[in-house]
N, C-alpha and C positions, 0 to 999 in steps of 0.2 A: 374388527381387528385388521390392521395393515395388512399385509402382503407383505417378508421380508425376503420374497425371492430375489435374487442378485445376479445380475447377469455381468461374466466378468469378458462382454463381446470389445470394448474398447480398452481392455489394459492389456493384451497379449503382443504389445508395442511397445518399445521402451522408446526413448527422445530420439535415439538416432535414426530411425527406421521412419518414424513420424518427420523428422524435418528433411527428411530425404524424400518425402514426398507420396506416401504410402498410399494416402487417404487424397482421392480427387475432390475437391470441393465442388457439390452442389450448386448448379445455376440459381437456385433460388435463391443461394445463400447470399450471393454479389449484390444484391438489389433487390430494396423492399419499393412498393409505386409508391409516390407522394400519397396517393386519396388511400390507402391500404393500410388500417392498424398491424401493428408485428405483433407475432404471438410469441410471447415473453413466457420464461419459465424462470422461475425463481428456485435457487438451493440455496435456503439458510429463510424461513418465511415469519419463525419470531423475532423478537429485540428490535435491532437495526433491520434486519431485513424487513420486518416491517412495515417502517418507513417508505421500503423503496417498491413492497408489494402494493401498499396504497397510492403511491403515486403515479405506476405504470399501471395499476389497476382504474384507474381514470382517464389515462390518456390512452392505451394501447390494448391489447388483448393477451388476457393472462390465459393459459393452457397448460399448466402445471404448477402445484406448490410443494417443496419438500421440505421437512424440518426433520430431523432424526427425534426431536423431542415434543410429542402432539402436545404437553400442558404450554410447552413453551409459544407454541404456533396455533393454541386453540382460540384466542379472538379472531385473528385472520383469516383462520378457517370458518369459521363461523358467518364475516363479513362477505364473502367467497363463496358460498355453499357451493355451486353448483362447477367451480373449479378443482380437478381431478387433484389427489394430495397423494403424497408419497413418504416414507423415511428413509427410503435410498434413492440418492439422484442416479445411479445405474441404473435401475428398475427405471425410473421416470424415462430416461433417455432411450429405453430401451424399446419404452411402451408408446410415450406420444410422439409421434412420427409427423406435426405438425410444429414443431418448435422451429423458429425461425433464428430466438437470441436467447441468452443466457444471462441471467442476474445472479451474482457470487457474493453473500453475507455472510459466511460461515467462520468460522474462528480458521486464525489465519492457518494453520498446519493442512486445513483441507482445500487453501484455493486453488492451489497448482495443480494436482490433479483433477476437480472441476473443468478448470478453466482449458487445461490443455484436452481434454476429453470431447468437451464442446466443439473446441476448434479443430480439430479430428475431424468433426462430424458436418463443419461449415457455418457454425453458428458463432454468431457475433457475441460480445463476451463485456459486459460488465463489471468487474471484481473492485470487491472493496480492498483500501487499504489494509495493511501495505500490501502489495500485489502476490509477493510469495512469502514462504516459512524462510527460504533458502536463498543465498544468492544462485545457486546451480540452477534454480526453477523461474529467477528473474530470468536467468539469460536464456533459459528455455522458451517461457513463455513470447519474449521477445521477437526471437526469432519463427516462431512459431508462426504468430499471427502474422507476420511476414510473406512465410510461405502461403498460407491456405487463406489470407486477402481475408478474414476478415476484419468487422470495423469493434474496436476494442477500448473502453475506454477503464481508466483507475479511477477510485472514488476519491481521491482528492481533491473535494471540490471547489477548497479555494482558487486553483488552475483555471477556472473559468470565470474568477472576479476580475471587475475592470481593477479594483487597487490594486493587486502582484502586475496587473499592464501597466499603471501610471508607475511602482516602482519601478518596472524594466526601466520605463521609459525616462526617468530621472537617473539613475544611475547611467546608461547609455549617454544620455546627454549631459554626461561630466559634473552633477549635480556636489558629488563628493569628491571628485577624481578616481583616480585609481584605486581599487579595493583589495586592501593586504590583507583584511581580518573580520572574522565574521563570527560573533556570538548568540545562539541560540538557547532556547530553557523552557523550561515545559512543570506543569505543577504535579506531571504523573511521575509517579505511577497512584491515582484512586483506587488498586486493589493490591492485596497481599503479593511481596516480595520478599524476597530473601529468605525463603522458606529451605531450609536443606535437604530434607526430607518427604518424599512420596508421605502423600493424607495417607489413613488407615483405611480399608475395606467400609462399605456402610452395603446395606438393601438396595438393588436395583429396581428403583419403582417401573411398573410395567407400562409406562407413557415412555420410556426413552428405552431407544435401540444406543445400547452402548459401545457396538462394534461398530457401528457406522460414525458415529460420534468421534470415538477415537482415529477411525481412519487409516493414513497411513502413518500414524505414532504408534511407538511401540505399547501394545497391552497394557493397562494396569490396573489393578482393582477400581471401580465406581466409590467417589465420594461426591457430594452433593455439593461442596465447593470449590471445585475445580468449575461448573459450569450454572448458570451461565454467563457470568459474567466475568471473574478470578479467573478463566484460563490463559489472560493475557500474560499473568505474570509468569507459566512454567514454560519450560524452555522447547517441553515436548508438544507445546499448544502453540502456544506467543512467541510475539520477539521483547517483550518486557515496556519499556516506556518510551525508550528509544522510534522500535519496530510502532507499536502505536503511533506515535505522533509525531518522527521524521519527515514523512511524508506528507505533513500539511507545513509544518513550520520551517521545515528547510527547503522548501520548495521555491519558495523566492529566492534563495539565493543559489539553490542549483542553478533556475533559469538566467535571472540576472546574471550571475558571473560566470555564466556558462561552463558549469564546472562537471568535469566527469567524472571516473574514480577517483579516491585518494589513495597515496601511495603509501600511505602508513598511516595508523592509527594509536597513540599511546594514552595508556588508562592513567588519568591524571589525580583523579582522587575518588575511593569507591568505597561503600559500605556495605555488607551483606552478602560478599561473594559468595555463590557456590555452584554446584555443578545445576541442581536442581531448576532453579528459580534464577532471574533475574535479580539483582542488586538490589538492594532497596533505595540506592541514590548513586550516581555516577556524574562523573564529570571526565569528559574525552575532549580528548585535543586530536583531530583530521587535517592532515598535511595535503594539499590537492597543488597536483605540480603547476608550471609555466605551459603555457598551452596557446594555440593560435584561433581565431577565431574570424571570419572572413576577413584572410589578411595578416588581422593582427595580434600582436602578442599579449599575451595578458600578464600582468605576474599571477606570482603564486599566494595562496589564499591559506591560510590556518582557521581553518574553524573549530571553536568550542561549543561542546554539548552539555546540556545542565540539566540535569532530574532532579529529582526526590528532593527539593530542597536547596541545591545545591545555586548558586548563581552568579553572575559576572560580574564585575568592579563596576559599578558609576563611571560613564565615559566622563572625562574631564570638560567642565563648565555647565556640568548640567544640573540644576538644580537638585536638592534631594525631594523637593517637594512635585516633580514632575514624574508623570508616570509615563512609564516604558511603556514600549510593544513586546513582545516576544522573542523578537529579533533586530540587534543592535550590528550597522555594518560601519566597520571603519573605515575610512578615503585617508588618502593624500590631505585633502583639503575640508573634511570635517565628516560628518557623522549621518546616520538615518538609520530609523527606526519604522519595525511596522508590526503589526499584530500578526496571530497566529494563524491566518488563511492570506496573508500578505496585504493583506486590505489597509487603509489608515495610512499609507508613508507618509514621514512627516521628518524633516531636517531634525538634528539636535545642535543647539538644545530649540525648543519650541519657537523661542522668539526668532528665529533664523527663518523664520516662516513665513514671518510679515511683509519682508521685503520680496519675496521666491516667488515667481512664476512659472506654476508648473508647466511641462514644453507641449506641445500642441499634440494630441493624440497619434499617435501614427502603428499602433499594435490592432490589429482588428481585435474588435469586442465579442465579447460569447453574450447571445440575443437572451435577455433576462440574465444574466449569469446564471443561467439552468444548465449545470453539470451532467445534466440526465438528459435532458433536452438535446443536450449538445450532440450526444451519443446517438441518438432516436434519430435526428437529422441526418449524421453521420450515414447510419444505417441507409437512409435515403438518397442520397446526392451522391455516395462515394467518394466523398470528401473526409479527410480525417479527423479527428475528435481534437479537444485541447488535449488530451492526457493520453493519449491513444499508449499501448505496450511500446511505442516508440520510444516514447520519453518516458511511460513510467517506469519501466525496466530497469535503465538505467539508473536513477533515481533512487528506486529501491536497493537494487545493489549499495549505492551509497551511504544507505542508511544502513545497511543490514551488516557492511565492512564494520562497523562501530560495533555491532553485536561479537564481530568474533574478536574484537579483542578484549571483550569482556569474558569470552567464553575461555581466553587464555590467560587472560589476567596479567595484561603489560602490553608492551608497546610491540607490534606487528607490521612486518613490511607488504604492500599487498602488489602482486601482478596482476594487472586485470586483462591480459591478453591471454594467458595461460587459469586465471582463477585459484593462485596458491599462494599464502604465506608464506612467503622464504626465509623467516627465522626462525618460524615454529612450525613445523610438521605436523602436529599433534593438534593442530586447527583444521587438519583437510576432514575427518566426517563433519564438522560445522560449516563447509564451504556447501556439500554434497550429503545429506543425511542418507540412510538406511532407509527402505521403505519396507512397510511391512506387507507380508507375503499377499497380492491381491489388488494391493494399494498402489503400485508402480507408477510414477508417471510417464 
């Protein structure tokens, strides 16, 4: 049996005390040596974290695994014998005093506190999308790895394919022209939304620590479908379909159109509202203002969000018999499309293609488009990742605005200097949640 001792030595710091500088970061933490594997800890070591335990488990050196739920994490443990395993990353953090960086899989309501806990500690930080529950823990994080240098990357790994470089690089070089409009759509949400209602109580099987699970969400009875895969859809877990997959497929057109917050978000058609769950299909329109970018002006960009179903007009001239990407951008002077990791650009309609020579590379390339790689190098060279908390931060804030105007159900103004809707008040806990006693970030 586990150990579910808890050591609660890194939450007696709220965000402001931490980015004022609390915590001195660690010389080892600045630089790992080129010939030197990192000793990597993993929190979140079933499902997807999986994934990412086998594949730093190969290149690098693994010195912790934690999953709150051993059935869920028992192949990997198994693969692993002889790597120490935990169901609270406290405890882990607490105990192996040889972690150098930090791997973040766990259902999104526990990365922010992870992630900032880590970097507290000087350890370089991995997190899966989207990088927080909250916008308040985007700009936290942000700033965070800021302060205490380290090297940070988001799992959004199409950010490290040459295609979202070849679109910059086509869109940059006046491919469409200027870009007023930008459609995006997604086939999620694949698990239950629009649920109103808290599941009923079921049996706590004794493989899962259910208060570490929950985290910093508030309490609620154990049902066996919230996890583990369904927690994306409740509000107190997830960010719903949005929060899932903004961060791969709006990500081309954050970079390309260099787009930062939007200043209002209106919910344009939506099914399944409730306070509980996510939507079961939404469709959002994001106003992102006129803005400068070395120099230059850009206009201003309306993008539409499309879930459950829901999807964009046929841009005009393009066949019905051609298939999309995920993402349709309008120009001045015509059209492009690209799939959902930004990969594929390709003019509209297709035949526009034949004559197109793409413009000569000039974005440096991520070596293999290894998104993980990138980070591990990172880690090395002290040079910054593709996705580093720089850029993903922001980013996610951007996705995460589209969540609270679901959470209010109409159309919201957003500050992002101050972090407040100023039409609807009754949005700020969705900006800034509540943490439960313990859980603080």
């Amino acid at each position: 049996m586990k150990s579910n001792r808890v050591s609660r030595r890194y939450f007696l710091m709220g965000t402001g005390a931490t980015l004022a500088g609390a915590f001195a970061m660690p010389s080892w933490a600045k630089r790992v040596r080129s010939n030197n594997k990192i000793n990597i800890a993993h929190v979140g070591a079933g499902g997807r974290g999986g994934s990412h335990v086998n594949y730093f488990g190969e290149h690098e050196n693994l010195v912790g695994l934690c999953d709150a739920d051993d059935s869920r994490a028992a192949s990997i443990y198994a693969k692993f014998p002889s790597v120490h395993t935990f169901r609270d990353w406290r405890e882990m953090f607490d105990k192996q005093k040889n972690i150098e960086a930090v791997v973040i899989a766990t259902p999104d309501h526990v990365h922010a506190p992870v992630a900032m806990a880590a970097m507290q500690m000087g350890k370089h930080v991995y997190c899966e999308k989207p990088l927080t529950h909250s916008i308040y823990e985007a700009r936290a994080l942000t700033k965070a790895a800021r302060r205490f240098g380290v090297m940070t990357q988001m799992g959004n790994q199409g950010h490290s394919g040459h295609g979202v470089r070849e679109l910059c690089e086509m869109i940059w070089s006046g491919a469409i022209g200027d870009v007023k409009e930008v459609h995006c759509w997604t086939d999620r949400p694949l698990w239950p939304q629009g649920i109103p209602d808290p599941l009923p109580e079921e049996p706590l099987p004794n493989t899962l620590d259910w208060d570490v699970w929950i985290g910093p969400a508030p309490m609620r009875p154990y049902n066996h479908e919230y996890l583990p895969f369904n927690w994306r859809g409740w509000w107190d877990f997830g960010c719903g379909a949005l929060g899932d997959m903004g961060c791969h497929i709006m990500d081309a057109s954050f970079w390309a159109l260099h787009l930062g917050a939007p200043t209002a978000v209106e919910v344009v058609e939506v099914e399944g509202l409730n306070s509980q769950s996510a939507p079961k299909k939404s469709h959002l329109k994001l106003e992102f203002p006129e803005r400068a970018h070395e120099g230059k002006k850009l206009a201003a960009v309306t993008m539409h969000w499309y879930d459950g179903g829901y999807m964009p007009p046929r841009p005009e001239g393009v066949p019905e018999d051609e298939k999309l990407g995920d993402t349709i951008f309008i120009g001045e002077k015509g059209a492009l499309t690209c799939q959902t990791y930004g990969e594929n650009p390709r003019l509209l309609p297709a035949s526009k293609m034949a004559d197109y020579k793409k413009p000569d590379p000039f974005l440096p390339r991520v070596e293999g488009e290894d998104h993980r790689a990138d980070w591990t190098r990172a880690i090395r060279d002290g040079k910054r990742s593709a996705s580093d908390f720089s850029y993903a931060g922001p980013l996610t804030e951007a996705v995460l605005i589209g969540n609270l105007a679901l959470r209010v159900g109409g159309r919201i103004e957003w500050d992002s200097k101050t972090m407040k809707v100023t039409n609807h008040p009754e949005a700020d806990p969705f900006v800034k949640r509540q943490y439960r006693k313990g859980w603080t970030l």
